[in-house]
C-alpha positions in Angstrom: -60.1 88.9 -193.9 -59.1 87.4 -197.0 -57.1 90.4 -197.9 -55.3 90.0 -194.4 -54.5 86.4 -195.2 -52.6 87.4 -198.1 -50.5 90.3 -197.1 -49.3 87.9 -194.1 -48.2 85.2 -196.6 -46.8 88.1 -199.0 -44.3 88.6 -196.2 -43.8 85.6 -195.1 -42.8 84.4 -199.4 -40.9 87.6 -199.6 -38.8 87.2 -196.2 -38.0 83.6 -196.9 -37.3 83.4 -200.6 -34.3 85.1 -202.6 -36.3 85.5 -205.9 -39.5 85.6 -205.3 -42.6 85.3 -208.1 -45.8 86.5 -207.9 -48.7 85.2 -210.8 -51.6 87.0 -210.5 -54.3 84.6 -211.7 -56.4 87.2 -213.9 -53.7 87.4 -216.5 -51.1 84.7 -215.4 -48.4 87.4 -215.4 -45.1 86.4 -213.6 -43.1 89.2 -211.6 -39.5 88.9 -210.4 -38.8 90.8 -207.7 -35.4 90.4 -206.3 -34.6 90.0 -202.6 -32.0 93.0 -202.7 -34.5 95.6 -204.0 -37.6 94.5 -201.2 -34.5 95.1 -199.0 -33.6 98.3 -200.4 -37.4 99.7 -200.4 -38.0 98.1 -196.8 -35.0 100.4 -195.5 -35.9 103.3 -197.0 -39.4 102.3 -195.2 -37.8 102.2 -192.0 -36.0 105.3 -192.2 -38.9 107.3 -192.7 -40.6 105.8 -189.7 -37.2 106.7 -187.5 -37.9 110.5 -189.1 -41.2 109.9 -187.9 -40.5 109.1 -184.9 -38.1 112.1 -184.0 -40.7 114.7 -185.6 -42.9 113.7 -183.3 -40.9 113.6 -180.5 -40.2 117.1 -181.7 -43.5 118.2 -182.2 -44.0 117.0 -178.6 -41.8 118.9 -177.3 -43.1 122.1 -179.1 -46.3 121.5 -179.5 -48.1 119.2 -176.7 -51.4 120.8 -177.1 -51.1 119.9 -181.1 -50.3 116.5 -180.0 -53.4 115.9 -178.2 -55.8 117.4 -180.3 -54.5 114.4 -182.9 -54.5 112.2 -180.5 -58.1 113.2 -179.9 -58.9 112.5 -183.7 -57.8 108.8 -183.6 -60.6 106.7 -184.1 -63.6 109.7 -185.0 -64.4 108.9 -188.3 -63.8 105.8 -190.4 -61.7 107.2 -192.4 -59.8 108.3 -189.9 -59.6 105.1 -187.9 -58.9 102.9 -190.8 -56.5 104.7 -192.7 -54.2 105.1 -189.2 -54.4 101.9 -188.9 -53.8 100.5 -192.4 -50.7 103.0 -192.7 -49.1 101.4 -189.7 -48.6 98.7 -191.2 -46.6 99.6 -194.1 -43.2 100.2 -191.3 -44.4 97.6 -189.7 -43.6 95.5 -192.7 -40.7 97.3 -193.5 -39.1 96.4 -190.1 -40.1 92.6 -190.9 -38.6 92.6 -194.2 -35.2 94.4 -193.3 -35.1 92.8 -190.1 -32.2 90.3 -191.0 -30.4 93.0 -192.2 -30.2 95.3 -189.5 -28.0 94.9 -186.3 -31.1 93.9 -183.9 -32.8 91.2 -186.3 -35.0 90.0 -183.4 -36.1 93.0 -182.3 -36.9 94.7 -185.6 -38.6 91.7 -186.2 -40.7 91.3 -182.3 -41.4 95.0 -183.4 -43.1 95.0 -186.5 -44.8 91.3 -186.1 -46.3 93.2 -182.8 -47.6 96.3 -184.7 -49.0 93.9 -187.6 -50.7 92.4 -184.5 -51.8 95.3 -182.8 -53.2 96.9 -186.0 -55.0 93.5 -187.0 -57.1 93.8 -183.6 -57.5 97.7 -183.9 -59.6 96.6 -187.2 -62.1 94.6 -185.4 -62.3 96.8 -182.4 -65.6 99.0 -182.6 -64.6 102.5 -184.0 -66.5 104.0 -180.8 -64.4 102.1 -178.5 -60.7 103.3 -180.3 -62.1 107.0 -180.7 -63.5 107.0 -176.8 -60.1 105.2 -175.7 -58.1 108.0 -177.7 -60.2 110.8 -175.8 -59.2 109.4 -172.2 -55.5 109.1 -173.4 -55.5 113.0 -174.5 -57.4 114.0 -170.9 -54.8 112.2 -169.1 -51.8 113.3 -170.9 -51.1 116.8 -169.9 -48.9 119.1 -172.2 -46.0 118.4 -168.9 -46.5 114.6 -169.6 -46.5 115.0 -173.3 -43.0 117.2 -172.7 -41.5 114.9 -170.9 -42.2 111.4 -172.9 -40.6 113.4 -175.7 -37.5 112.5 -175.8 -38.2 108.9 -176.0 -39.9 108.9 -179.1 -36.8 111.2 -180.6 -34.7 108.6 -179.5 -36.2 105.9 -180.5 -36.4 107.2 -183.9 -32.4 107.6 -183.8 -32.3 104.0 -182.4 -34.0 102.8 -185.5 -32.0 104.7 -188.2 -28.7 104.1 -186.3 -29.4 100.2 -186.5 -30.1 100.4 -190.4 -27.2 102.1 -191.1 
């Protein structure tokens, strides 16, 4: 938890502060870290979640019978399950820390505060639960389904990378 504590009040000190300084008490090193370059590496965060986004939209649309057998794999191992859930957060920080530079600063923001969210209570639900909820998604959605949804997730990912740019 207390490792959870911090990452939410590292991006809350880097969203609100122009130059911000971290001291890490083992060696009572100061770093500078400008504003512009978390910017710059939260963008190029959030680009590669929009190119995400439209690969799996694409791989949907190819490949619906891939797409479930992943789906199927969420939550079957701990590594599994912890890693895809830990990994979402890195855009979801990225749309936090380049909200206010984007041209939907709320929603960039509602986004990635939500995913933060949603990953924080994936952590404390039982593995079990996740992996046996990720098995009745993959029944439900048949390859049609799958093929259909598609081209939200494509454009979606354009969404994104049209409102960094």
């Amino acid at each position: 938890m207390k490792v959870l504590g911090v990452f939410s009040g590292l991006l809350y000190y880097y969203r609100y502060n122009d130059i911000r300084e971290i001291t890490t008490p083992e060696c009572c090193t100061t770093f500078n870290i400008e504003h512009k370059n978390m910017t710059s590496v939260a963008k190029y965060i959030v680009i590669v979640f929009g190119i995400f986004l439209i690969e799996v939209g694409l791989l949907m649309l190819i490949s619906p019978n891939k797409v479930r057998q992943y789906i199927r794999k969420a939550g079957s191992t701990n590594f599994i399950n912890y890693t895809e859930i830990t990994i979402r957060m890195i855009p979801a920080a990225g749309l936090i820390l380049y909200a206010e530079s984007s041209k939907f600063p709320m929603l960039f923001s509602g986004l990635g505060w939500f995913m933060i969210a949603t990953s924080l209570v994936l952590y404390f639900v039982p593995r079990r639960i996740h992996h046996s909820y990720a098995l009745w998604c993959a029944d439900i959605l048949k390859p049609s389904y799958i093929r259909l949804t598609s081209p939200l997730s494509i454009l979606f990912g354009l969404f994104i990378i049209y409102s960094i740019i």
